[in-house]
C-alpha positions in Angstrom: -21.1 1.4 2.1 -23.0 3.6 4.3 -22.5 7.4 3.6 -23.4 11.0 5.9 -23.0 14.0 4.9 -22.9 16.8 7.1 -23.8 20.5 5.4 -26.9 20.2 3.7 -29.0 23.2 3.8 -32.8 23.9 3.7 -35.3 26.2 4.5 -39.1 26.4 5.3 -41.3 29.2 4.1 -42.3 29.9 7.4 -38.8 31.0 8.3 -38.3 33.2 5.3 -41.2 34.8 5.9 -39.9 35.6 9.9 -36.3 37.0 8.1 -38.4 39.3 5.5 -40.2 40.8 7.6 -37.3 41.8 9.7 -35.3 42.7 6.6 -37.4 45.4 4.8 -35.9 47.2 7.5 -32.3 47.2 6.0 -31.0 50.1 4.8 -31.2 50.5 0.9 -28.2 49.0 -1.3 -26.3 51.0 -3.4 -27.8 50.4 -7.3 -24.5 48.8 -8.5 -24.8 46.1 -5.1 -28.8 45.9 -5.7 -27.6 44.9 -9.5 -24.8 42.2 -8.3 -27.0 40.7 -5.3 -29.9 40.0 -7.6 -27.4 38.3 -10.5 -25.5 36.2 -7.8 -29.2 34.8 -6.4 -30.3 33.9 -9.9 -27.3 32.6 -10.5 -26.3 30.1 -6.9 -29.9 30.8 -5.0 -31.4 26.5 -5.2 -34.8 28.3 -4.1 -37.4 25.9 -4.4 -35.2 22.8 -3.5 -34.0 24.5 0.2 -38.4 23.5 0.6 -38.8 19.8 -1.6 -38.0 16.9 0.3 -39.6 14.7 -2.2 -36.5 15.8 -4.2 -33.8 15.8 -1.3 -34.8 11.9 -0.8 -34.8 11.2 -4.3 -31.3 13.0 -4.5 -29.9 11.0 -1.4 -31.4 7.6 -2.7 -29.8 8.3 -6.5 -26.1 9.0 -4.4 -26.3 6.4 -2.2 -26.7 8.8 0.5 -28.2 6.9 4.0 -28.4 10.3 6.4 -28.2 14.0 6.0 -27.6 16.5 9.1 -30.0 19.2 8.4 -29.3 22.9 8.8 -31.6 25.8 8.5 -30.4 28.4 6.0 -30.2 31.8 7.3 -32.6 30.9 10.7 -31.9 34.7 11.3 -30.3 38.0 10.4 -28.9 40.3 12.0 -31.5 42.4 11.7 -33.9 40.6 13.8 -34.0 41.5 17.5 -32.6 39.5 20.4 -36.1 38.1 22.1 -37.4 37.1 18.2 -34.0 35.4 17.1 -34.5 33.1 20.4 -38.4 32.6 18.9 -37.4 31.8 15.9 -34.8 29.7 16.0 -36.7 27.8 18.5 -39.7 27.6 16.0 -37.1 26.6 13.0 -35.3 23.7 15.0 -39.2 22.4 15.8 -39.0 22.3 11.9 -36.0 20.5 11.6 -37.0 17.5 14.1 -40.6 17.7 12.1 -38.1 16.7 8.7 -36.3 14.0 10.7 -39.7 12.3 12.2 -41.4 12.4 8.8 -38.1 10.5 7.2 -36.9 8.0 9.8 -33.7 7.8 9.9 -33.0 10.1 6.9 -32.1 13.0 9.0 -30.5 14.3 12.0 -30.2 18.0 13.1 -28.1 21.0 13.5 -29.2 23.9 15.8 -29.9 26.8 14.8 -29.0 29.1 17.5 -29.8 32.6 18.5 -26.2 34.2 19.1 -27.7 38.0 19.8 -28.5 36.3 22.9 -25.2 33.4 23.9 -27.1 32.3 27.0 -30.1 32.0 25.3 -28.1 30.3 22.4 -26.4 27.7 24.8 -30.3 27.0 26.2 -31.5 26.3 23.4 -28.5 24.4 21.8 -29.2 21.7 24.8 -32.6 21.4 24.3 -31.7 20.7 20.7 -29.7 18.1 22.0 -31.7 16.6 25.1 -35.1 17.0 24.0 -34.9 17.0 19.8 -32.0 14.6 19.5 -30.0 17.4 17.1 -25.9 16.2 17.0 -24.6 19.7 17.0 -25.0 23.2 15.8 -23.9 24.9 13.1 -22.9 28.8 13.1 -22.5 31.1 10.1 -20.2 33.7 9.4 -19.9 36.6 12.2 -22.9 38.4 14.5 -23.1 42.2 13.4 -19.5 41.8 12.1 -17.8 40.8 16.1 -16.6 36.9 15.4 -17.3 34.4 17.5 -13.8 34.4 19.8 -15.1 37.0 22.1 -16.0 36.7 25.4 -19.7 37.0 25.5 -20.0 33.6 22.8 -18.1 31.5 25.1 -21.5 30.4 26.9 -22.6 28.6 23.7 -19.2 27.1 23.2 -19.2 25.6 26.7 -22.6 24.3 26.4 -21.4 22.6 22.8 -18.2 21.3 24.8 -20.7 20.1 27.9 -22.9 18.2 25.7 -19.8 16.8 23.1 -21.6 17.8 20.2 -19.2 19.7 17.6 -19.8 23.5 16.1 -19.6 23.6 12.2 -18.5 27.1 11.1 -20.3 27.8 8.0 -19.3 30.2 5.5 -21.9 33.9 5.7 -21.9 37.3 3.9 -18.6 39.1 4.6 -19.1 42.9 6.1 -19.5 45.7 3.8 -16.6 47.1 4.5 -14.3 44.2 4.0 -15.6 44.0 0.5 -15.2 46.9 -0.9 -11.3 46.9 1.1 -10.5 43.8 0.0 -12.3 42.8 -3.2 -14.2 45.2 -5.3 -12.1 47.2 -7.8 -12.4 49.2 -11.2 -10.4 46.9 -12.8 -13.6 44.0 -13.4 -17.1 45.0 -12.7 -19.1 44.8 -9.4 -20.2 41.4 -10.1 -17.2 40.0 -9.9 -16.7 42.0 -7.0 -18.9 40.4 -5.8 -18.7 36.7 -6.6 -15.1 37.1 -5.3 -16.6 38.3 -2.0 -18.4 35.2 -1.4 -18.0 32.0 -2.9 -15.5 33.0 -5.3 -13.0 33.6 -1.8 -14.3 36.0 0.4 -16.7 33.6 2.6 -13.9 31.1 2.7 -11.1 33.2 3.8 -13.9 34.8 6.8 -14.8 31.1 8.1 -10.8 30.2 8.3 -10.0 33.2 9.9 -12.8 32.6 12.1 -11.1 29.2 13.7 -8.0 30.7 13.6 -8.9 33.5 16.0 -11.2 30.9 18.2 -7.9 28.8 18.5 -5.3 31.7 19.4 -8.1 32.7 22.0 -6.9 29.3 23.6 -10.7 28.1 23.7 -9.3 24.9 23.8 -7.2 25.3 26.7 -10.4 25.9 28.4 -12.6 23.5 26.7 -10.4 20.5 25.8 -13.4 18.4 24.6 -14.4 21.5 22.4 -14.7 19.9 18.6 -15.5 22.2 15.3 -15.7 20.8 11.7 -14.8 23.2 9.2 -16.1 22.6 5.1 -14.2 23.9 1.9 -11.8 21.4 2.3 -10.9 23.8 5.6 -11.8 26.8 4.4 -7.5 28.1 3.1 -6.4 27.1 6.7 -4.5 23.6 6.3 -1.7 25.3 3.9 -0.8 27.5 6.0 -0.3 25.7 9.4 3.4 25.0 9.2 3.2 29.0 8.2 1.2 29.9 11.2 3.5 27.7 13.8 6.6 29.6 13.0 5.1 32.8 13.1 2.3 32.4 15.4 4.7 30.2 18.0 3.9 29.6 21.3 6.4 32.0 22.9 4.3 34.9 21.4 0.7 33.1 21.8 1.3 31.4 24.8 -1.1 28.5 24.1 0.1 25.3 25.4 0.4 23.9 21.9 1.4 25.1 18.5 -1.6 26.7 16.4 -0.8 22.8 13.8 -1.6 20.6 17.2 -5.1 22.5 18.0 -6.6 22.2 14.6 -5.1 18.8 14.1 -7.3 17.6 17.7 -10.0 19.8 17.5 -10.7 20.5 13.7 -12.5 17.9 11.4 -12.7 18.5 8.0 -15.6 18.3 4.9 -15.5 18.9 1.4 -18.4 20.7 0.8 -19.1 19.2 -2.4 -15.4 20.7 -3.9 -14.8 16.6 -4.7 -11.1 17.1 -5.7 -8.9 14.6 -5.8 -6.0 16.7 -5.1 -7.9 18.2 -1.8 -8.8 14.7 -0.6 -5.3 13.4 -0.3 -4.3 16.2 0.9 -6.2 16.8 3.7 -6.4 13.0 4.2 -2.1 13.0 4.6 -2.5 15.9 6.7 -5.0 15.8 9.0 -5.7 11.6 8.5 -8.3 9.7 7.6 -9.9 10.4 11.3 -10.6 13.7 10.8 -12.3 14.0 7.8 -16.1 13.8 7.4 -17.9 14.2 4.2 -20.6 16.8 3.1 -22.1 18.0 0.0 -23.4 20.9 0.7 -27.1 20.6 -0.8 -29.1 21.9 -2.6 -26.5 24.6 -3.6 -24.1 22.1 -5.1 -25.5 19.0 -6.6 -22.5 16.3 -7.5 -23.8 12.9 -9.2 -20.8 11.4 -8.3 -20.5 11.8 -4.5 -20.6 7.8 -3.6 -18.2 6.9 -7.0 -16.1 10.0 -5.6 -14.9 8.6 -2.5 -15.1 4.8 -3.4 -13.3 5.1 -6.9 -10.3 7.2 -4.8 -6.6 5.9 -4.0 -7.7 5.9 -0.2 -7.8 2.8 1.4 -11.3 0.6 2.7 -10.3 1.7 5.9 -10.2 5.3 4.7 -13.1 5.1 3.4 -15.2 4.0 5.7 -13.8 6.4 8.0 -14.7 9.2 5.7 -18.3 7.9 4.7 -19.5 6.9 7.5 -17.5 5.9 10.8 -16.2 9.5 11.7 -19.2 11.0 11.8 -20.7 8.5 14.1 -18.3 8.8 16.2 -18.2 12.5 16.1 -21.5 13.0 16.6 -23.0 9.6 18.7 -25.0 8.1 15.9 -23.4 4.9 15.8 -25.2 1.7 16.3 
């Protein structure tokens, strides 16, 4: 059966090298953070396998998987100004449509997308589209802690909603400020502070929060052909949506639908590599089969079972397929 996966990271040296220069301006990290950022990259940072395709292929052809939708990691920080996030992201998509013309029918493409500047973001998120032949764009975390509901995105959002390519909402450092609020304590050490910050939690719970906010702005009101795709199994959100429609009714939000109907429409779903059994039916009773996609999240989790994972499940052929393969090119145009 043929399989895409749809959050599979990498980088290019060239790119890293933009970000660093940028970054030695950042002011210096307490010694305790220095100590817990360094741990956490030795620990999760794939490094060298963000650069090898030689070993990407080779992991794709071992799980049986036929296309991967590229996404630069970090194009930019916030750190880098307005005019050079354009340049840059502009020079890092270039890189991604290199990837995809030196592996024929390997890869497709994500934009990366400048979002100091949102007209300049939905510019170059359709000549990603027109011109490179990229299905979509992928955003991560917030930009200089504002999320992506307000008003000055919504350029980028129309463009994505003009051109029916979706927005995948990718997990990013969460602000200062919210860490040491809502997760650092002297009751376990920094580290795990930290780890329950970002992958542990704290990333997840940012990216749900993120599409809950975009939704109660009634973006989809406005853009009804609008589509994200949200990993982590939806990063806490599904739980909670018969929660959120009592309490978060339309009488109070004055949306046109209940909170449950826009995510249901407008929201696909990956695993991220978490390949849970319990997840996948979950999701798959709650959202159905049609709005879940698959992902793996490479290089920074490697499964060797992601093709038995979905075909030795309880879901049906039909299922399946959907899952695999048939979702995403319908999502995202790639069908034959």
């Amino acid at each position: 059966m043929k399989m895409i996966t749809l959050e599979e990271h990498y980088s290019d040296q060239r790119i890293m090298d933009e970000n660093s220069r940028y970054n030695q301006n950042r002011p210096p990290m307490p010694p305790e953070r220095e100590e817990a950022m360094k741990f956490l990259m030795s620990r999760s940072f794939p490094g060298p396998e963000l650069l090898d395709f030689e070993k990407r292929v080779q992991y794709m052809d071992k799980n049986r998987i036929d296309v991967q939708v590229l996404s630069v990691t970090t194009p930019v920080t916030d750190l880098v100004p307005p005019a050079e996030q354009v340049r840059i992201c502009r020079q890092a998509n270039d890189i991604t449509k290199m990837h995809m013309d030196e592996y024929p029918g390997r890869f497709m493409g994500f934009a990366a997308l400048p979002m100091a500047d949102p007209e300049a973001a939905a510019q170059e998120l359709e000549r990603c589209v027109k011109e490179l032949g990229f299905v979509g764009t992928m955003l991560a975390g917030r930009y200089k802690g504002r999320f992506f509901n307000e008003e000055e995105f919504f350029p980028v959002f129309e463009k994505a909603a003009s051109l029916h390519v979706p927005v995948y909402f990718h997990p990013a450092l969460v602000p200062m400020e919210v860490q040491e609020a809502n997760y650092m304590s002297d009751a376990y050490s920094y580290i795990v502070g930290s780890e329950l910050a970002s992958a542990g939690y704290g990333w997840h719970s940012e990216v749900g929060i993120q599409i809950v906010r975009m939704i109660l702005s009634g973006i989809f009101d406005k853009l009804p052909d609008l589509q994200f795709i949200s990993g982590h199994w939806g990063e806490t959100i599904p739980c909670f949506l018969d929660r959120m429609d009592i309490i978060l009714d339309q009488e109070i939000t004055g949306l046109k639908k209940k909170v449950s109907e826009y995510y249901k429409e407008h929201v696909y779903i990956t695993p991220s590599g978490i390949l849970s059994t319990d997840q996948l039916e979950y999701v798959v009773k709650l959202m159905g089969a049609d709005h879940v996609l698959y992902s793996v999240d490479y290089p920074y989790m490697k499964p060797d079972n992601v093709y038995e994972f979905l075909m030795e499940s309880s879901l049906s052929q039909e299922e399946k397929e959907l899952i695999a393969y048939k979702n995403a090119e319908k999502l995202l145009h790639i069908g034959g």
